[in-house]
matplotlib code that plots the C-alpha trace (Angstrom):
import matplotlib.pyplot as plt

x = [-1.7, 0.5, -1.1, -4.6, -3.2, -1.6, -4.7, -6.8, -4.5, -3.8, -8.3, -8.3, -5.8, -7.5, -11.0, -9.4, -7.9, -11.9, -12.9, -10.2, -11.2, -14.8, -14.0, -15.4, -13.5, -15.3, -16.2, -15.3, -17.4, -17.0, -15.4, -18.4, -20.1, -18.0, -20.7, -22.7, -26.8, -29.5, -30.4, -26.9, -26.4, -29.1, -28.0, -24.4, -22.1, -19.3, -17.5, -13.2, -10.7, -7.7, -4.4, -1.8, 2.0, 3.2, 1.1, -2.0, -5.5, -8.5, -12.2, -13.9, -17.2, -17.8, -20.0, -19.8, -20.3, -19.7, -18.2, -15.9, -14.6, -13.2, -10.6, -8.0, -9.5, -8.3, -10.6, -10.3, -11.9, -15.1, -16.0, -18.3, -14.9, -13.4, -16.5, -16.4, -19.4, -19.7, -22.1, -24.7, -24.3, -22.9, -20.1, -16.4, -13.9, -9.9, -7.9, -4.4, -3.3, -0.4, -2.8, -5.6, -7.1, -8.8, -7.9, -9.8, -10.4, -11.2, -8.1, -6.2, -7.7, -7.1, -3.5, -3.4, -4.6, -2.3, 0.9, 0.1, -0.2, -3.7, -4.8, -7.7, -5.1, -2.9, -5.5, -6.8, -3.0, -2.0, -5.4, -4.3, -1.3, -1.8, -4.5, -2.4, 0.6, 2.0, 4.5, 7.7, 8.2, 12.1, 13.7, 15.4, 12.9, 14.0, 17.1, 18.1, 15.8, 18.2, 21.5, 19.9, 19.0, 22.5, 24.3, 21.9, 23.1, 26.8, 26.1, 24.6, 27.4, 30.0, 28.6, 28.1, 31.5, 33.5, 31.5, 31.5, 35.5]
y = [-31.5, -30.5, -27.0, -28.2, -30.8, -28.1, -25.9, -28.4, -28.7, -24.7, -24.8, -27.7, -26.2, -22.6, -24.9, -26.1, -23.0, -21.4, -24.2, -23.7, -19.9, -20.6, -22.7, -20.4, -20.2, -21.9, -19.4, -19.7, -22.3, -22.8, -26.0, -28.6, -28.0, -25.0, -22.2, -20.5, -20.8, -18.4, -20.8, -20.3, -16.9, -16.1, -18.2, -16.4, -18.6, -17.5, -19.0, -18.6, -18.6, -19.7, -19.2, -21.6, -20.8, -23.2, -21.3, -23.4, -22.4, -24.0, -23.3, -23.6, -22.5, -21.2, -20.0, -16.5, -15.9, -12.6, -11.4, -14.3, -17.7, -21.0, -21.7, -24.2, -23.7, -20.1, -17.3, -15.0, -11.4, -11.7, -8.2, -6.2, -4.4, -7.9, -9.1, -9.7, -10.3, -12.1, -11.2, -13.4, -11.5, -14.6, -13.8, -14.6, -13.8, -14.1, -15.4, -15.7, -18.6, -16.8, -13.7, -13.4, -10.7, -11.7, -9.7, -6.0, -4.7, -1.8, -1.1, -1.8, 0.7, 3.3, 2.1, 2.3, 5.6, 7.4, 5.9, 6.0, 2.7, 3.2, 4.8, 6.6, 8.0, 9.2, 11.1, 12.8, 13.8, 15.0, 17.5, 18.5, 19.2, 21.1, 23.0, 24.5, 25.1, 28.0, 30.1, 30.8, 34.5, 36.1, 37.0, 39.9, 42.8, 42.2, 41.5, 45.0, 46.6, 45.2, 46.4, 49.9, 50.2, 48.7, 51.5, 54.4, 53.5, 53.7, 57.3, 58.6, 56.7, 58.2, 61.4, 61.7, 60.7, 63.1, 65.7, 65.6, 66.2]
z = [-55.9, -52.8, -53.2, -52.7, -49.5, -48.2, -48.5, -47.1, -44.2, -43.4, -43.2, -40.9, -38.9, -38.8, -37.8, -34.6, -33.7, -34.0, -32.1, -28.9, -29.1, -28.5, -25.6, -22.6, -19.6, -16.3, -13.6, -10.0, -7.8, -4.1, -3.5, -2.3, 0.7, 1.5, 0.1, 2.4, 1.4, 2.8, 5.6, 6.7, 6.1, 8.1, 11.7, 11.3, 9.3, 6.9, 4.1, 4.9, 2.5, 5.2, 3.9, 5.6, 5.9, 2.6, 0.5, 0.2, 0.4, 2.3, 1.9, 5.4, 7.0, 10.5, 12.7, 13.7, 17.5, 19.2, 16.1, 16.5, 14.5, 16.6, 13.8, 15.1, 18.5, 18.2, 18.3, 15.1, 15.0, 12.2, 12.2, 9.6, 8.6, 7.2, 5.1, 1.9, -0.2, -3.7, -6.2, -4.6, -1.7, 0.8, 3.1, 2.5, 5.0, 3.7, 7.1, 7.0, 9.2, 11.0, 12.1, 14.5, 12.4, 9.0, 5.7, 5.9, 2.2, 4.4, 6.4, 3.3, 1.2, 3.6, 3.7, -0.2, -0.4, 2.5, 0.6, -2.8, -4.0, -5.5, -8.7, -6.7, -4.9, -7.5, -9.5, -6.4, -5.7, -9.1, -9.2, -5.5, -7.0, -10.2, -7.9, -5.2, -8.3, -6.8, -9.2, -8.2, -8.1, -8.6, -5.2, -7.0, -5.7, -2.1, -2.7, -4.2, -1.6, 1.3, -1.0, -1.3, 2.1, 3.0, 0.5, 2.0, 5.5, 5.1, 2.8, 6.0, 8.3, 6.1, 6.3, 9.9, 10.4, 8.0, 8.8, 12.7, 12.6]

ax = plt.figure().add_subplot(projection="3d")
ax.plot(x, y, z, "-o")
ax.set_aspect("equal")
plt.show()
């Protein structure tokens, strides 16, 4: 009898573990109110992610003028170069709050490939390198050529001077 209780028990238990796995996991949604519609889009404004100095995030919108926000009555640079797009196609700008210029995927993919830090990067450097692989050749030849000549030279030294007496 424990043997079938236990049985019974070891299914259940395998049943609620099928049912947490089909549990999807909820996509991303703009807080409320803070998503930019087409109306929107179209007279300039711009959802921000602002980061503050704790830590913390805050969805805003703004406006874009003159390729400007007014966040904190402080002008921020909104620039093509610092747009970010969902898969919608609305506008999200990342703006640290300690910096008058916004995130730049941009400006940081160019600073990712000059030092390193991105696989792109690496792939293109490793076929650079085993490109331009240039084999090392022995040093000998030249070296010998420079004692020979060295050893011919005192022979004819030698032989001026023993023979000039």
């Amino acid at each position: 009898m424990e043997t079938t209780g236990l049985t019974k028990r070891i299914q259940t238990e395998i049943k609620k573990n099928e049912e947490l796995k089909k549990v999807k996991e909820k996509k991303f949604r703009y807080p409320f109110g803070k998503k930019v519609g087409k109306k929107q889009r179209r007279r300039n404004f711009v959802t921000t992610l602002v980061i503050n100095e704790n830590g913390t995030c805050d969805f805003r919108k703004y406006q874009i003028n003159e390729q400007t926000i007014l966040h904190d009555l402080i002008p921020r640079l909104a620039t093509s170069g610092h747009m970010l797009y969902d898969k919608k196609g609305n506008p999200f700008i990342i703006l640290p709050n300690w910096s008058l210029e916004p995130f730049s995927p941009l400006e940081h993919y160019e600073k990712s490939m000059i030092s390193g830090n991105n696989t792109n990067a690496f792939k293109i450097l490793m076929a650079r390198m085993l490109s331009d692989k240039v084999d090392v050749k022995k040093q000998m030849g030249s070296l010998i050529k420079w004692v020979l000549g060295l050893g011919l030279g005192a022979i004819i030294i030698y032989a001026f001077m023993t023979s000039g007496g």
